[in-house]
N, C-alpha and C positions, 0 to 999 in steps of 0.2 A: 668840678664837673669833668669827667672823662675828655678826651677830643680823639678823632680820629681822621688822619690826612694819607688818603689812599687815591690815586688815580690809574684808572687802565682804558688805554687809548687803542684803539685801533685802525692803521690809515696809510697811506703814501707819502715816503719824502718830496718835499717840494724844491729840494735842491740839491745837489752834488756836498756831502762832506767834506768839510774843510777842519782838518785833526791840525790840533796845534799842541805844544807841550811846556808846560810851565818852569821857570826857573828849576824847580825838585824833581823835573823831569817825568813828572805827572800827566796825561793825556787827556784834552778836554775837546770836546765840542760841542756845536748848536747847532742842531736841526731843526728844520721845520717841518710837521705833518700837516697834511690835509687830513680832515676827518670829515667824510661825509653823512647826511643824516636823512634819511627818505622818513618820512612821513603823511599823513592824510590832512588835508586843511578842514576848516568848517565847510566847506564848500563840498569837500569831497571829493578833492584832484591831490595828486600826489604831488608832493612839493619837496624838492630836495635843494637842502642847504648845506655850506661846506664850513668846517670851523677850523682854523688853521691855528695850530700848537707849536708854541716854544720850548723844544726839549733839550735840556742840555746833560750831557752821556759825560762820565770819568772813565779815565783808569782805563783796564783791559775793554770793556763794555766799549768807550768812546774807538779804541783802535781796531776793533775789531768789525764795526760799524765802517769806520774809515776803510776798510779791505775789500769786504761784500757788498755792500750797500751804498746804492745813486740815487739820482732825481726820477722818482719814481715807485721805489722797491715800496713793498708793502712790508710794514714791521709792526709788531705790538710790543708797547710800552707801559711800563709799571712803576710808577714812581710815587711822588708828592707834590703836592702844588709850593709856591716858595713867593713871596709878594718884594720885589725887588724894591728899592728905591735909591734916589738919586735927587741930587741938584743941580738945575744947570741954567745960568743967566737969571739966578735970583729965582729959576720958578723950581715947585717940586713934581716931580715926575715917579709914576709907578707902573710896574708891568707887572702882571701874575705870566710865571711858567712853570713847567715841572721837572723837576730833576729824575733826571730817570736813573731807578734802580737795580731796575731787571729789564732784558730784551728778547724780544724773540723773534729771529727772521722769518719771515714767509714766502712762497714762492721759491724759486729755482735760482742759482747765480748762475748771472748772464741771462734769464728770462728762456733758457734752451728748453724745460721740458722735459728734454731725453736723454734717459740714462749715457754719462758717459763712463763711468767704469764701478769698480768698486772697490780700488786700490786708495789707500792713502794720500795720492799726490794731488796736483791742483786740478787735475780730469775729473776730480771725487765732487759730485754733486750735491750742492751743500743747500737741502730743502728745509731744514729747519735747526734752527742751533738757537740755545738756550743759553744768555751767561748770566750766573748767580751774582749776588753782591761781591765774592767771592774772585771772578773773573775767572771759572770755573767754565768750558766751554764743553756743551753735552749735544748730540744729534737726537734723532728721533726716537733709534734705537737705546737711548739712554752710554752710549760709550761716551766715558769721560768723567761719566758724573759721580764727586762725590761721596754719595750717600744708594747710589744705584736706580733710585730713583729717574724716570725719563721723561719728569716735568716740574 
C-alpha cells in the first residue's frame, strides 16, 4: 500500500529562535507555531482554537529562520510529520512533530511595511523568501532561484 506524509502549516512563532549547531557543524532548530482554526460550532458561533506545532528546521532553512524570524513572525511550513520516542524513569514517552522541509517567510522584516530601499543590503525588505530543500534562497520576484521558478 502506497503512504504519503505531507504537512503544510500555516501560523506564528511562539518564540524567539534558538539556532544551535551540531558536532558536523550542521544548523538545527525547534520552533513552535501557533496555528489558529476559526470555525462554526453546532450552535452556530464561531469558535476559534489554536494548535501549537513542533517544528524542527536543518541546515541553511534552520539559519536563516534564526536571522529573520521572532516570536511572532508569521511563516508557512512544509514538511512531514516524524513520531519521536524516548524512555525516561522506566516509562515510554512519545511526541509527533514535523520536520520541516521547505519555508516561506511572510510579512515584512521588523514588521516596518515600508519600502525601505531596493538595493541589496540589509535596508532590502525581505517580504517573502522561499528556501528549497536545497537551501536555495529565492524572493518574490523569483531572484536566486534555481530552476527560475518564483515558487
Amino acid at each position: 500500500m502506497a503512504s504519503y506524509n505531507r504537512v503544510v502549516l500555516l501560523g506564528n512563532l511562539t518564540r524567539d529562535i534558538e539556532l544551535k549547531y551540531l558536532q558536523s557543524g550542521t544548523a538545527v532548530t525547534d520552533i513552535g507555531l501557533a496555528v489558529n482554526d476559526r470555525r462554526k460550532s453546532q450552535s452556530g458561533e464561531w469558535v476559534e482554537e489554536t494548535t501549537f506545532v513542533d517544528v524542527t528546521l536543518w541546515g541553511r532553512t534552520a539559519e536563516v529562520a534564526g536571522e529573520y524570524l521572532s516570536k511572532g513572525s508569521p511563516v508557512l511550513i512544509e514538511g512531514r510529520l516524524k513520531l519521536d520516542t524516548w524512555e525516561k524513569d522506566g516509562q515510554k514517552h512519545s511526541k509527533l512533530r514535523v520536520v520541516g522541509e521547505r519555508m516561506q517567510m511572510l510579512g515584512s522584516r521588523g514588521g516596518s511595511g515600508s519600502g525601505g530601499g531596493s538595493g541589496r543590503g540589509p535596508a532590502r525588505q525581505v517580504e517573502e523568501a522561499e528556501f528549497s530543500r536545497s537551501g536555495v534562497a529565492t524572493d518574490a520576484s523569483g531572484e536566486g532561484a534555481e530552476d527560475g521558478i518564483p515558487f
